[in-house]
N, C-alpha and C positions, 0 to 999 in steps of 0.2 A: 422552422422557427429558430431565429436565431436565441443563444443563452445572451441573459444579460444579467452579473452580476455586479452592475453598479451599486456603488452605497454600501457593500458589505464587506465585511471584514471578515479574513478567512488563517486562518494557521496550517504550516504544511510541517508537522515533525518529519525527519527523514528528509527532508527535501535539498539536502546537496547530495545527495547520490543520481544516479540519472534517471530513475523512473520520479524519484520526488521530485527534482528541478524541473521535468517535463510536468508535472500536475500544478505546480507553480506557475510555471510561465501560463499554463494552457488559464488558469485561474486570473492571471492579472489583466490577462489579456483578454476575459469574459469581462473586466472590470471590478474585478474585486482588489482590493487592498489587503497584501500577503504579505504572511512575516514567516520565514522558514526559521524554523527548529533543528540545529545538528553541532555536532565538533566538527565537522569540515563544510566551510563556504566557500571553497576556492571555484564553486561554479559559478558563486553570483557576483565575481569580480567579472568589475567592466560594465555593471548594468545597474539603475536604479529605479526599475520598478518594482522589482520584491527587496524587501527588508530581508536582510541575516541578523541571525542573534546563536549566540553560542548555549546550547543548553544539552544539559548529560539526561541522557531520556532515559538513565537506568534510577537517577534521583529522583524521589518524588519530588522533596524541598525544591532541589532546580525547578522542574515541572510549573510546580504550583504558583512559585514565584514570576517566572517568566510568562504563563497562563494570564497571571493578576495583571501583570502591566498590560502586555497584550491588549487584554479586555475592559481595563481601565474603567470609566465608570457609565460607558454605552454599548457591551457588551458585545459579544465573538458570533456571525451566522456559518461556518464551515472549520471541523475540524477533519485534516486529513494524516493518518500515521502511516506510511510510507517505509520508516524505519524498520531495519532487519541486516542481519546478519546470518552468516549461510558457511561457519566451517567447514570443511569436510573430517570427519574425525572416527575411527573406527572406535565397535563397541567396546573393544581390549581398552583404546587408549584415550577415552573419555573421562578426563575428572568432573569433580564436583565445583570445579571453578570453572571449567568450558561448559557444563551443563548452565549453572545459572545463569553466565553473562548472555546466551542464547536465548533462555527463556523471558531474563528481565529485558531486553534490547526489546524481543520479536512481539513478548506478547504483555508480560508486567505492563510496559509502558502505557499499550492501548488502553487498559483499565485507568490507570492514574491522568493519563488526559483527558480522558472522556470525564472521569470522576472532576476534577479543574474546570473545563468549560462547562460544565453542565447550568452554573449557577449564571455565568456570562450569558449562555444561550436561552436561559428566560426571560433576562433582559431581553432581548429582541422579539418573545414571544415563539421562541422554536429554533430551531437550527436543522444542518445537517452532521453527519459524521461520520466519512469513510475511513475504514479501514483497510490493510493491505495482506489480504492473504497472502497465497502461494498455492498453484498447481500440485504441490509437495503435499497439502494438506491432505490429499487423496491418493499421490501418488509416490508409492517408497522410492528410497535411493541410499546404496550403499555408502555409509560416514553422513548421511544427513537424519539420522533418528530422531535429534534433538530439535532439528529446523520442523522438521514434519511435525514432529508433537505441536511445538510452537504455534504452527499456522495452523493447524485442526483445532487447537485452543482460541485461537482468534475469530474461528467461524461460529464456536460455541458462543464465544462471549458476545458476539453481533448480533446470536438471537436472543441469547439474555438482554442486555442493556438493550436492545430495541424493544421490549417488553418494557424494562422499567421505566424507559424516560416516554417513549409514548405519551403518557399522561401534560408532559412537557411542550409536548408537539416537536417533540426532538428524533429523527427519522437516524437511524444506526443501519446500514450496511458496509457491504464489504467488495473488494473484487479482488478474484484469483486471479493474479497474471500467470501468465504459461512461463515457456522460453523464451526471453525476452532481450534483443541483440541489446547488450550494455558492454560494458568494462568487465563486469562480472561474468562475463558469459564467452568472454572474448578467445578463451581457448576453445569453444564450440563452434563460433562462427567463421575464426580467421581460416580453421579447417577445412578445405574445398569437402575432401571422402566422409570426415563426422559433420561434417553439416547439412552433408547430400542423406547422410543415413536418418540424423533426427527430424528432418525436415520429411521425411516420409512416413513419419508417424504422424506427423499433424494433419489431418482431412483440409486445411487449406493451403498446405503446402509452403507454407513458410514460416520464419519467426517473427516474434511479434515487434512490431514499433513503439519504442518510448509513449507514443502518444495516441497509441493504440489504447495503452493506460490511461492515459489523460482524458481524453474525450470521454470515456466515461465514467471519469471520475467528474468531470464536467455534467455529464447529464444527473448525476446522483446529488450532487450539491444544487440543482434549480428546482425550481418547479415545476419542473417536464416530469421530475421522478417524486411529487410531492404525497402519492399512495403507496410508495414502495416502499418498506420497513422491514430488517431481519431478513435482507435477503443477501445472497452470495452469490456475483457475477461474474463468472468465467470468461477473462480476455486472453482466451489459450487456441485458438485458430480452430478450436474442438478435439484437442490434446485426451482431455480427460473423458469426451464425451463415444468417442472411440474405444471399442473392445482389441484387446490387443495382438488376440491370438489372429486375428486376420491382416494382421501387416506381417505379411511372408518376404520372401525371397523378393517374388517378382515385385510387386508393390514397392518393393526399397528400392528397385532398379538394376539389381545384381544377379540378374539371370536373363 
């Protein structure tokens, strides 16, 4: 079946980074009418099917402001937050101003946009509203304590607000991406030996595609997923769903 998001109007915060411009384009191109959210749009030079607009997602004001026009006076059917930020920062050398800008980026934001569109999305009579974990939310990493907290806060808050708006007919999930080949990732992939090693911890044997994320963040925005609520889907090749002590030696390749 193919998605067809004609007729609706959708918001991607996060979306000049490359997992958001991928849910973007993957968004306009189901037919929806998108307006990306971030301080950097140097992805959407060249092209005008998605709107940029510049908006600090650590602001509510910004937020709520940018939200209103957006929504204007026939309302928002797709919110997606994309946004996140991912230091590496050991526990000696973490202040209290790396800790916040982490938390308000990764997870603050998710709260005050979803709280913004909320009133947009009864206008339509419902909405969607993905969120963007992280495979981190489950799984540690040394210098990412603050990311991890971040994203396990994000999966909490998907089942709360998919409880509260409910009532709404407003559908709140989330999707874990894994290891996912970006710009951000670029010194795992360009690595022939660390990419042969990580890639043997994933059960399907590679990393994942920008639109790997997309596509379902696409099926969570239609009505293909229109009973799904408070759920968190794992686009991690089966990363997290593997037990670790059985990726030895041989299974990595190195014996």
């Amino acid at each position: 079946m193919e998605i067809n998001l004609s007729g609706k109007k959708a918001i991607v915060a996060g979306g000049g980074g490359a997992i958001g411009f991928a849910i973007a384009q993957g968004l306009s191109e189901a037919g929806a009418a998108v307006t990306v959210f971030d301080l950097t749009l140097e992805r959407l030079e060249g092209q005008s099917q998605v709107v940029g607009r510049l908006v600090d997602l650590t602001s509510v004001e910004s937020i709520r402001e940018a939200v209103d026009d957006v929504g204007g006076s026939d309302g928002i059917d797709v919110m997606v937050n994309s946004a996140g930020i991912n230091p590496v920062i050991s526990v000696a050398d973490m202040t209290e101003t790396d800790w916040d800008r982490v938390l308000s980026v990764n997870l603050k934001s998710c709260f005050f946009l979803t709280q913004a569109v909320q009133p947009h999305m009864r206008l339509r009579g419902g909405g969607s509203i993905v969120l963007v974990s992280s495979c981190s939310a489950a799984l540690g990493f040394p210098g990412l304590s603050a990311y991890g907290a971040s994203k396990a806060g994000v999966e909490g808050l998907v089942r709360g607000l998919a409880c509260d708006l409910a009532p709404d007919s407003i559908r709140v999930n989330a999707i874990a991406p894994g290891t996912t080949k970006t710009p951000m990732t670029r010194g795992l992939w360009e690595d022939a030996a660390k990419r042969a090693a990580h890639e043997a911890t994933i059960p399907l044997k590679r990393l994942g595609a920008v639109n790997d994320n997309a596509m379902t963040v696409l099926f969570l925005a239609c009505d293909l997923s229109s009973y799904i609520t408070g759920a968190v889907i794992p686009v991690d090749g089966g990363l997290t769903a593997m037990q670790q002590d059985f990726i030895d030696l041989t299974m990595r390749g190195w014996t």
